[in-house]
C-alpha positions as CSV (number, residue, x, y, z in Angstrom):
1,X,-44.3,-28.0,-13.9
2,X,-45.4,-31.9,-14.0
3,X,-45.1,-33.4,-17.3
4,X,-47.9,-34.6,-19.2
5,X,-48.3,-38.1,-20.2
6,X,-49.7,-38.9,-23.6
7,X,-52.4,-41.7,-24.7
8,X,-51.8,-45.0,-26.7
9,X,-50.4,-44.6,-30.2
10,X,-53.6,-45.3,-31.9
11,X,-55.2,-41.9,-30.7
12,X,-54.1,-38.6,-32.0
13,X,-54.8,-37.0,-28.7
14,X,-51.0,-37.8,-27.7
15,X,-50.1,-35.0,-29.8
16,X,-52.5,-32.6,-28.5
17,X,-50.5,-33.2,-24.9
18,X,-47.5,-32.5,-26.6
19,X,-48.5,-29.1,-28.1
20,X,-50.6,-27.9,-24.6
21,X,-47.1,-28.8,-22.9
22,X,-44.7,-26.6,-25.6
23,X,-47.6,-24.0,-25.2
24,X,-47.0,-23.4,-21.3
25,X,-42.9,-23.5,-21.6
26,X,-43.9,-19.0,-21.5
27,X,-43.3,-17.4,-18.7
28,X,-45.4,-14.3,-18.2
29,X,-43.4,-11.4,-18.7
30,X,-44.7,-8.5,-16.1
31,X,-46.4,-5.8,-17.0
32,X,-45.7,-2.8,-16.2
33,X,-47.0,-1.3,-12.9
34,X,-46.2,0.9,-10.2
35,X,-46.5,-1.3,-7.6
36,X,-43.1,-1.7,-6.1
37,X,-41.3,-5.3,-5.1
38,X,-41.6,-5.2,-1.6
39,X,-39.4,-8.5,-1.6
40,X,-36.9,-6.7,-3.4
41,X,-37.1,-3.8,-1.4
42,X,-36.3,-5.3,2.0
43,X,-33.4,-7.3,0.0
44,X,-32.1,-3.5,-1.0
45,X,-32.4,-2.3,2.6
46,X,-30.6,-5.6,3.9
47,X,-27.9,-5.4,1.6
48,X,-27.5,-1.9,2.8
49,X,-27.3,-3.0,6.2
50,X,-25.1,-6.0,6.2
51,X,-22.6,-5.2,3.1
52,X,-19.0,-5.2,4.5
53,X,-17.9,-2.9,1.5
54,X,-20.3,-0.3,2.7
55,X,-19.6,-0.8,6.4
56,X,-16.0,0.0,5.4
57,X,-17.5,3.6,3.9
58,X,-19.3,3.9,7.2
59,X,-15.8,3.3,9.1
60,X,-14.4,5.6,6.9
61,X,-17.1,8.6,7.3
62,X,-16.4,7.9,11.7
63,X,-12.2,8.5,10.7
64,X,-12.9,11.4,8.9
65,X,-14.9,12.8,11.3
66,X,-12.9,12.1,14.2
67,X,-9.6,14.1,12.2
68,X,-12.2,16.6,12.1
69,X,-12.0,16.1,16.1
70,X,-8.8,16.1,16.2
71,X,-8.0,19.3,13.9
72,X,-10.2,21.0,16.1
73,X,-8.4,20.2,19.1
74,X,-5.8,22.0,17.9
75,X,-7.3,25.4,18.8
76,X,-7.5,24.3,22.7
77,X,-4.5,24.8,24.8
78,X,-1.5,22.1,25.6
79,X,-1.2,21.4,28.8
80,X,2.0,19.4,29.7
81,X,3.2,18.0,33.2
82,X,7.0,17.5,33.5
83,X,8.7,16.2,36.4
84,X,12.3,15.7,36.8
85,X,14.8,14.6,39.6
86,X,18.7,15.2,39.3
87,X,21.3,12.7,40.9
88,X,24.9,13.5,39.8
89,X,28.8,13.1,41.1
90,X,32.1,13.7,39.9
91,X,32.7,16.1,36.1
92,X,33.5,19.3,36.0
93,X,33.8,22.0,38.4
94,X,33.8,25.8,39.0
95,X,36.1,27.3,41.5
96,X,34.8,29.8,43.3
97,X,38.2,32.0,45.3
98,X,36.0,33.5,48.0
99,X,39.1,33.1,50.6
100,X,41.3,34.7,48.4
101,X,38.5,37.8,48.3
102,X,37.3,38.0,51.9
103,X,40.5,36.7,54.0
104,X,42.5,39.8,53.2
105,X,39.8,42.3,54.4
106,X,39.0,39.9,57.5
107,X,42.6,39.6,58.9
108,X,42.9,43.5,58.6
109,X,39.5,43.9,60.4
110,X,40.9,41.5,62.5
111,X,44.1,43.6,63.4
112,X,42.3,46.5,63.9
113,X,40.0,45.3,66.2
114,X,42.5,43.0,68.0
115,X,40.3,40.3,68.1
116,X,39.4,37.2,65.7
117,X,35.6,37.8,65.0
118,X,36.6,37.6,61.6
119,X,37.2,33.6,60.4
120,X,39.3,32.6,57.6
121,X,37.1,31.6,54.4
122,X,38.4,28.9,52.2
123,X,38.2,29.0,48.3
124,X,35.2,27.0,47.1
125,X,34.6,24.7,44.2
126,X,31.3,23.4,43.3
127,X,30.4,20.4,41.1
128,X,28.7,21.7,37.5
129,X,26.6,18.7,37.6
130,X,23.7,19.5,40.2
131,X,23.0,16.9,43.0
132,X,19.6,16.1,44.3
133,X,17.9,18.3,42.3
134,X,14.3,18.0,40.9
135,X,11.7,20.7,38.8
136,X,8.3,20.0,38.6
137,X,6.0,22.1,36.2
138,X,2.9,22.4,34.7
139,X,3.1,24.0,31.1
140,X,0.5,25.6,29.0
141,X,1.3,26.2,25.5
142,X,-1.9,28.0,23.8
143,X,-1.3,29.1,19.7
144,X,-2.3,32.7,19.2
145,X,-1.7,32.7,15.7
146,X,-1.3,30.1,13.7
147,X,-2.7,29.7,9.9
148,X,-1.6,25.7,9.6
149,X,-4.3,25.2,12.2
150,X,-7.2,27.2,11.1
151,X,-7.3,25.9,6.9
152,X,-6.3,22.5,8.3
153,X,-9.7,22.2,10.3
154,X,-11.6,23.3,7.3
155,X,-10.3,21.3,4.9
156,X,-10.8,18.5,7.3
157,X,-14.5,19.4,7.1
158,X,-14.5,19.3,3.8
159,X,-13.0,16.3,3.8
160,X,-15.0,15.0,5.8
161,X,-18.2,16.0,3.7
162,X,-15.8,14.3,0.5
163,X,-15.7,11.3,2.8
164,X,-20.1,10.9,3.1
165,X,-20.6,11.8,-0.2
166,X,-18.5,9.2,-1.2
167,X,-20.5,6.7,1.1
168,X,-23.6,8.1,-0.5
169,X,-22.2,7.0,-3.6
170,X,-21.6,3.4,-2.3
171,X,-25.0,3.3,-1.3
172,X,-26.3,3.9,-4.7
173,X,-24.1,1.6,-6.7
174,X,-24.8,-1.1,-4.1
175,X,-29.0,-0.8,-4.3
176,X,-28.8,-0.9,-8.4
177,X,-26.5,-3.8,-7.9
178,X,-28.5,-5.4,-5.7
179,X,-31.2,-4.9,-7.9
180,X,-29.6,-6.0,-11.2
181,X,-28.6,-9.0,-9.2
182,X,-32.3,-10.1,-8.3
183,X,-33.5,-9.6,-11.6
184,X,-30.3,-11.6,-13.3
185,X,-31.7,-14.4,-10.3
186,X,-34.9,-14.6,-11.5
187,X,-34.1,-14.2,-15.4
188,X,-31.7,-17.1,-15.0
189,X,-33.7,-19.0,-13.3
190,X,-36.7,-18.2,-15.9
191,X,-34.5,-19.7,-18.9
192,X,-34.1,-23.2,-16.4
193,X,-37.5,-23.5,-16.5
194,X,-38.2,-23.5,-20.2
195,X,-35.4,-25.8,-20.6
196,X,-37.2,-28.0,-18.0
197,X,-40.6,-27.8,-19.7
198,X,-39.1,-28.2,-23.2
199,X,-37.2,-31.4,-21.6
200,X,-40.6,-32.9,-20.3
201,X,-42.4,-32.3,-23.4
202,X,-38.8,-33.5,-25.7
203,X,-39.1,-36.3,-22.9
204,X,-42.5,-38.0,-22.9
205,X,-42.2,-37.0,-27.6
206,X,-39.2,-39.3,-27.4
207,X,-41.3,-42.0,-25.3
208,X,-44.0,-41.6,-27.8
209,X,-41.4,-42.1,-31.5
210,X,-40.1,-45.2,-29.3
211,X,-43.7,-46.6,-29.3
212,X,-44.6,-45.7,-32.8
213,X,-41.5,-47.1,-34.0
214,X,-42.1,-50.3,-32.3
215,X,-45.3,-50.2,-34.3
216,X,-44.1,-49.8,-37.1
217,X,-45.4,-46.3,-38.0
218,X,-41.9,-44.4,-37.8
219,X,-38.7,-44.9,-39.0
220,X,-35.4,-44.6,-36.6
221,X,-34.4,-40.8,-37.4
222,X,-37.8,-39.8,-35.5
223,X,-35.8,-41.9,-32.6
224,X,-32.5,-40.0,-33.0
225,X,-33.8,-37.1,-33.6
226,X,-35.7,-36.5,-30.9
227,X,-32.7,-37.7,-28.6
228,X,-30.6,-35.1,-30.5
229,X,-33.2,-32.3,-29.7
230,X,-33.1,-33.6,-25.7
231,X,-29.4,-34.0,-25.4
232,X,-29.2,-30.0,-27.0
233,X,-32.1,-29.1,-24.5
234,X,-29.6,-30.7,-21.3
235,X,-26.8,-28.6,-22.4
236,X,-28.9,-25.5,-22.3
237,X,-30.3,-26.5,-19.1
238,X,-26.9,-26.8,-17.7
239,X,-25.7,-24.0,-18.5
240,X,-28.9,-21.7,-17.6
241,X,-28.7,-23.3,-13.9
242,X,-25.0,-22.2,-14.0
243,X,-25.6,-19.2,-14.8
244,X,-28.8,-19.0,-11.8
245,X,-26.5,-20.4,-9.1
246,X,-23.5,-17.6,-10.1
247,X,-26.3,-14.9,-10.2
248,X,-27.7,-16.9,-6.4
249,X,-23.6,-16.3,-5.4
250,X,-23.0,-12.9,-6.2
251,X,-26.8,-11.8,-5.2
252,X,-26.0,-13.4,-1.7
253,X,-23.0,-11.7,-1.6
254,X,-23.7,-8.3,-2.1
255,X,-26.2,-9.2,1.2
256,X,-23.0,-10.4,2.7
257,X,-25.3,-13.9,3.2
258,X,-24.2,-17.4,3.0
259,X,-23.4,-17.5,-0.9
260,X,-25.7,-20.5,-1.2
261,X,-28.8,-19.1,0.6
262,X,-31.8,-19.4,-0.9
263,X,-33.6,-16.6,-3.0
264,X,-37.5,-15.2,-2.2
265,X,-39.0,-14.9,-6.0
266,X,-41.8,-12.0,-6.2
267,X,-41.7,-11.3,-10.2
268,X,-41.7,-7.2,-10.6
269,X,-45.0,-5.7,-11.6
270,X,-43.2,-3.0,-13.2
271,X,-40.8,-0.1,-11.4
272,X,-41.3,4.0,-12.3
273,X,-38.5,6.3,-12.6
274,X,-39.3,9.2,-10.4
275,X,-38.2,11.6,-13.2
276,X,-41.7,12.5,-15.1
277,X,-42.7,10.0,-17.9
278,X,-41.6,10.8,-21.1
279,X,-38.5,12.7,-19.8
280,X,-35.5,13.2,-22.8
281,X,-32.2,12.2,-22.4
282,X,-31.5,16.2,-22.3
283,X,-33.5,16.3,-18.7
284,X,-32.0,12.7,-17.2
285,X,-28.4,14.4,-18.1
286,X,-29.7,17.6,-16.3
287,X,-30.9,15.6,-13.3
288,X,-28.4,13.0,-13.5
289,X,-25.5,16.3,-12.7
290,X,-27.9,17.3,-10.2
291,X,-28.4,14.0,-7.9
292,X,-24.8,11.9,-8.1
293,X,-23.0,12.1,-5.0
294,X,-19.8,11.6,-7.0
295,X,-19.8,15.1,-8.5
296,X,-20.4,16.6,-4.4
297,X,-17.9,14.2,-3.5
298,X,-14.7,15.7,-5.6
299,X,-16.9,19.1,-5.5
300,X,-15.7,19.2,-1.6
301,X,-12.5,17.6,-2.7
302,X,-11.6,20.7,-4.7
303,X,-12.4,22.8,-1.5
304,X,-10.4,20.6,0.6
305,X,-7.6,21.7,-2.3
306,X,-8.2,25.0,-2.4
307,X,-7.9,25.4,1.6
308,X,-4.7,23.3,1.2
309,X,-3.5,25.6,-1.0
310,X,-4.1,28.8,1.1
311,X,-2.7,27.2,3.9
312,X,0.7,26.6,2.0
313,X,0.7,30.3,1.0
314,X,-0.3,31.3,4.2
315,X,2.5,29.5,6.4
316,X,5.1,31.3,3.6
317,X,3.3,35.0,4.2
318,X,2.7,34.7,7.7
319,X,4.1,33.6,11.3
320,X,3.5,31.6,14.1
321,X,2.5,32.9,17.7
322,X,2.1,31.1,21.0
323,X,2.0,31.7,24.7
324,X,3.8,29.7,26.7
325,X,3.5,29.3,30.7
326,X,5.3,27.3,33.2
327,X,3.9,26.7,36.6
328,X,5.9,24.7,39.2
329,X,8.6,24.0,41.6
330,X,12.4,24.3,41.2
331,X,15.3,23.4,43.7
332,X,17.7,20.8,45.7
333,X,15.2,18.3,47.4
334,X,11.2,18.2,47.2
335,X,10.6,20.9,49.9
336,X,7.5,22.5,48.7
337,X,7.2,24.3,51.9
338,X,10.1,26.3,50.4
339,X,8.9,29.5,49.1
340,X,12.1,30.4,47.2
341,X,11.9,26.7,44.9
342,X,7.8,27.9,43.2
343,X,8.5,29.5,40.4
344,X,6.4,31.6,37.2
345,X,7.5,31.8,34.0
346,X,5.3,33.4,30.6
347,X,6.5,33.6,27.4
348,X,5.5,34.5,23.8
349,X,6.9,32.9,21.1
350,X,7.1,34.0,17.5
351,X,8.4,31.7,15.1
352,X,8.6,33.1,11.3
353,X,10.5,31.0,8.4
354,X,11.8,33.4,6.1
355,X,14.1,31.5,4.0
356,X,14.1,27.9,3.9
357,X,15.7,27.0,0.4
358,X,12.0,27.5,-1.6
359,X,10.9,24.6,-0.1
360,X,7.4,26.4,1.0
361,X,7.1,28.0,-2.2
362,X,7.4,24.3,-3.8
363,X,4.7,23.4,-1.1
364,X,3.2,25.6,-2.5
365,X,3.3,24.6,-6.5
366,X,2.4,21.1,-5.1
367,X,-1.0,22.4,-3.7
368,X,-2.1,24.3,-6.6
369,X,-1.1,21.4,-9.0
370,X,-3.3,19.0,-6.4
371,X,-6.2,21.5,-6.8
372,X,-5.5,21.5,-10.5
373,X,-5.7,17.6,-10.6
374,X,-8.8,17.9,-8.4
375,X,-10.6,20.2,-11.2
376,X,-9.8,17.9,-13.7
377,X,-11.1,15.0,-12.3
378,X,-14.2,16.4,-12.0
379,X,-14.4,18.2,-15.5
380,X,-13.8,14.2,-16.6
381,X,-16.2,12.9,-14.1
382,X,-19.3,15.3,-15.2
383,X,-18.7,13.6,-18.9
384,X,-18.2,10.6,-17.5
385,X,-21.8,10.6,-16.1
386,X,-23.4,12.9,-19.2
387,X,-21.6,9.3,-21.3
388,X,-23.0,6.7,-18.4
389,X,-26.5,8.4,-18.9
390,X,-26.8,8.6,-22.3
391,X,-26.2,4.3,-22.7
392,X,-28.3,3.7,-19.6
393,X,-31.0,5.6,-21.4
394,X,-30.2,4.1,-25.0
395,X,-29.8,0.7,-23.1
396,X,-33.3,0.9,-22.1
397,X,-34.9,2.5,-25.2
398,X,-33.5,-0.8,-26.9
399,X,-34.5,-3.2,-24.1
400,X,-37.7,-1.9,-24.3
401,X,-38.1,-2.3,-28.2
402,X,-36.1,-5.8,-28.0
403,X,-39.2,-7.1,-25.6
404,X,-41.8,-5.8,-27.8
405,X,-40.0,-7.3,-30.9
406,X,-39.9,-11.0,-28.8
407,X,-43.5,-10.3,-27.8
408,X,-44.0,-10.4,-31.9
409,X,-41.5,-13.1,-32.7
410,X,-43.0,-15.9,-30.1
411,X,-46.6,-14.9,-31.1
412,X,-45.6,-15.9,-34.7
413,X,-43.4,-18.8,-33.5
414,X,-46.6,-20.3,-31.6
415,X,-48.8,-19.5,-35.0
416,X,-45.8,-21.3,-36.6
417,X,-46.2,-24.0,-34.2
418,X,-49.6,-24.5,-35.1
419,X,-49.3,-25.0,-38.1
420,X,-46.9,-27.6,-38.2
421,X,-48.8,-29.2,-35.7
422,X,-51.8,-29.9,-37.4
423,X,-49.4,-30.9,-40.8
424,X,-48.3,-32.7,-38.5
425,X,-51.3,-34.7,-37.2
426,X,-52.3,-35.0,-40.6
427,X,-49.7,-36.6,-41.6
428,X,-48.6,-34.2,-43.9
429,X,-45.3,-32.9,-41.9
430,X,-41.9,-34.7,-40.7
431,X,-40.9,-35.0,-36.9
432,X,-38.1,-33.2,-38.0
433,X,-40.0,-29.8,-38.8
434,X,-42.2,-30.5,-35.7
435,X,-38.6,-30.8,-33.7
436,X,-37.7,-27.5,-35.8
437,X,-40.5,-25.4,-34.4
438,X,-40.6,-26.7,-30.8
439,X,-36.9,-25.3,-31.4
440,X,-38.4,-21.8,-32.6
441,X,-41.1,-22.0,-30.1
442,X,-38.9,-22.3,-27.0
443,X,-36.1,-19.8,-28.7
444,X,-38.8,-17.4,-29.2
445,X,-40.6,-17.7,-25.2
446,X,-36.7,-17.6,-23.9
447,X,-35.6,-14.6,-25.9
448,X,-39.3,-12.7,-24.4
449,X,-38.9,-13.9,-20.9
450,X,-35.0,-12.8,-21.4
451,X,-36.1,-9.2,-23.2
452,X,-39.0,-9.0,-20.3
453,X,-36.2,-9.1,-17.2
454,X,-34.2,-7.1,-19.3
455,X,-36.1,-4.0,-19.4
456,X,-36.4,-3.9,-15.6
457,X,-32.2,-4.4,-15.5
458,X,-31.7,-1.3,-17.9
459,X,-34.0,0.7,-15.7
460,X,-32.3,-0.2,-12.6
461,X,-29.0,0.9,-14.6
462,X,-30.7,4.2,-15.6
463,X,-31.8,5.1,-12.1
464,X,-28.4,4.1,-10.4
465,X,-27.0,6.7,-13.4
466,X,-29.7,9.2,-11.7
467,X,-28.8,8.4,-8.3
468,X,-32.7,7.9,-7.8
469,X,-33.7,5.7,-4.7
């Protein structure tokens, strides 16, 4: 806003630009509307699309659902290829006294007979360690029975449906916080400009005192004054354009932007819960248990519990059956045109732990305590939510009440300021009370800008306690 410069000293008109200036420091609060922030809204759906924390949820959701993949798997059969070729010499041997079996019965053949069609045999002794010897197989292992693989897929799916509630969850906390971000921008940046304004009209006031006491017609303390008022008015405005570049900072980078990127300003005309007007804080609870994703999230947590449990009891009750074949080639050499080295083999296997020490009955314990913890986490997180609605809603009831009390106050601040304006012009005031309601004034237009912005930040806290879009 361009400062206004005020006439000579002699003409009463300067002060008239003085007051017209304090009288524009108001920003317009909103009304409220239902006509929704479209530049807010494609900041919401770009947050949602660029935020790293809730890319991390999405990477998270893809995990889950690829262990649900995997658990699946499980069901399928094993197929395994095996190959392996034996080179040995030298260890341990195993005598084998064929001559000392046959050569008896040969030479007495041989006697009878009189000839010697019957050969000695000498005693054999064959290495332990086979030489040149290879098996190749193909093996299928495929579980008949097996309860560890059936509650571990569905609790996979529920964890899986744990993991995208969770990210739904995300997604709501990030759009309010988006929100309250925007609306901290522009409320920051609201207060810098009534700090400038006030400093152009403190400015050209100070300009004016200088003159008058050059003239003659003030005394010094009009002078200091004044500069008092401005140097108060700087430290203000320093510290409300902190405050707007943190709010720029954090706004950018829930966005996941360049921190320092500039901010598109479209006031809000207003934003409409889309629970029906004039709802109680008995029907936002009721909703409120209704929408949050948190309370599905641990809801499939419990289940993923539960089917932990089970499964613990279950691999303590019941056994474990599989099928297992073995499909290959077996023998001294790779001669596959060998009939005698193919070989079949089938087998069922039963595997049953009947006493391990009562470690599967602790296993056991463990899960139910788990699924215990599970159920208390969510009896704490339903009045966790019942608690977060109840101040969002409170929150709001006394935003709204603390912008129609500022409304008030800065209409009788500027009725105040009018009258100690014309005291003032008429000679009948000090510069000091004039200083002392341009002090009120601004106060009063900050704190209703401030209330104004503040209504729209405790609804955006209300609906992210609803879980409304």
């Amino acid at each position: 806003m361009n400062t206004v410069m005020f006439p000579t000293i002699g003409n009463v008109s300067w002060l008239a630009g003085v007051f017209c200036v304090a009288g524009t420091v108001l920003l317009t609060v909103p009304a409220q509307a239902q006509r929704p922030n479209r530049t807010l809204q494609a900041y919401v759906e770009t947050g949602l699309a660029q935020n790293v924390a809730l890319r991390r949820e999405a990477i998270a959701v893809a995990s889950a659902g690829q262990r649900v993949r995997q658990a699946g798997g499980l069901y399928q059969p094993q197929v395994q290829l095996g190959a392996s070729y034996t080179l040995a010499n030298g260890g341990r041997t195993i005598n084998i006294p064929a001559g000392d079996l046959v050569n008896p019965a040969y030479r007495a053949l041989n006697a009878l007979t009189g000839t010697s069609q019957f050969p000695q045999v000498a005693n054999v002794a064959e290495q332990l360690l086979p030489n040149n010897f290879q098996e190749t197989k193909l093996r299928i292992i495929q579980p008949l029975f097996n309860t560890d693989i059936y509650f571990n897929y569905k609790a996979q799916k529920e964890l899986l449906s744990a993991q995208q509630a969770r990210q739904a969850a995300y997604r709501n906390t990030l759009r309010h916080q988006i929100e309250v971000a925007y609306y901290q921008y522009l409320q920051a940046g609201a207060a810098v400009a009534v700090y400038r304004t006030t400093a152009g009209t403190l400015t050209e006031l100070l300009r004016v005192n200088q003159a008058r006491l050059a003239a003659g017609i003030t005394t010094n303390d009009a002078v200091y004054n004044t500069k008092a008022q401005l140097a108060g008015n700087q430290r203000d405005l320093t510290t409300a354009a902190n405050r707007r570049q943190l709010a720029r900072t954090s706004f950018n980078y829930l966005l996941n932007r360049p921190l320092d990127d500039s901010i598109a300003v479209e006031e809000p005309a207003g934003t409409t819960l889309a629970t029906a007007p004039g709802a109680t804080l008995t029907t936002y609870r009721t909703v409120s248990l209704t929408q949050r994703p948190e309370l599905e999230q641990l809801a499939r947590a419990e289940a993923a519990s539960a089917l932990g449990l089970r499964q613990r009891r279950a691999a303590r009750l019941y056994p474990q059956l599989n099928w297992v074949t073995d499909l290959g080639y077996q023998g001294f050499g790779y001669r596959f045109d060998v009939p005698q080295q193919r070989f079949q083999f089938m087998q069922f296997a039963l595997s049953w732990d009947l006493f391990r020490g009562g470690i599967k009955r602790g296993d056991e314990q463990l899960a139910r305590l788990a699924l215990d913890d599970v159920q208390a986490q969510r009896a704490d997180l339903i009045n966790q939510l019942q608690l977060q609605v109840t101040q969002a809603f409170n929150n709001l009831a006394s935003a709204r009440e603390a912008s129609t009390a500022a409304a008030a106050a800065q209409l009788n601040a500027e009725k105040s300021y009018a009258i100690v304006r014309r005291r003032y012009v008429e000679g009948q005031a000090i510069v000091l009370e004039l200083l002392d309601a341009t002090t009120r004034q601004t106060t009063a237009q900050l704190a209703r800008t401030i209330a104004g912005y503040d209504v729209f930040i405790r609804e955006a806290e209300l609906r992210q306690a609803l879980a409304e879009q």
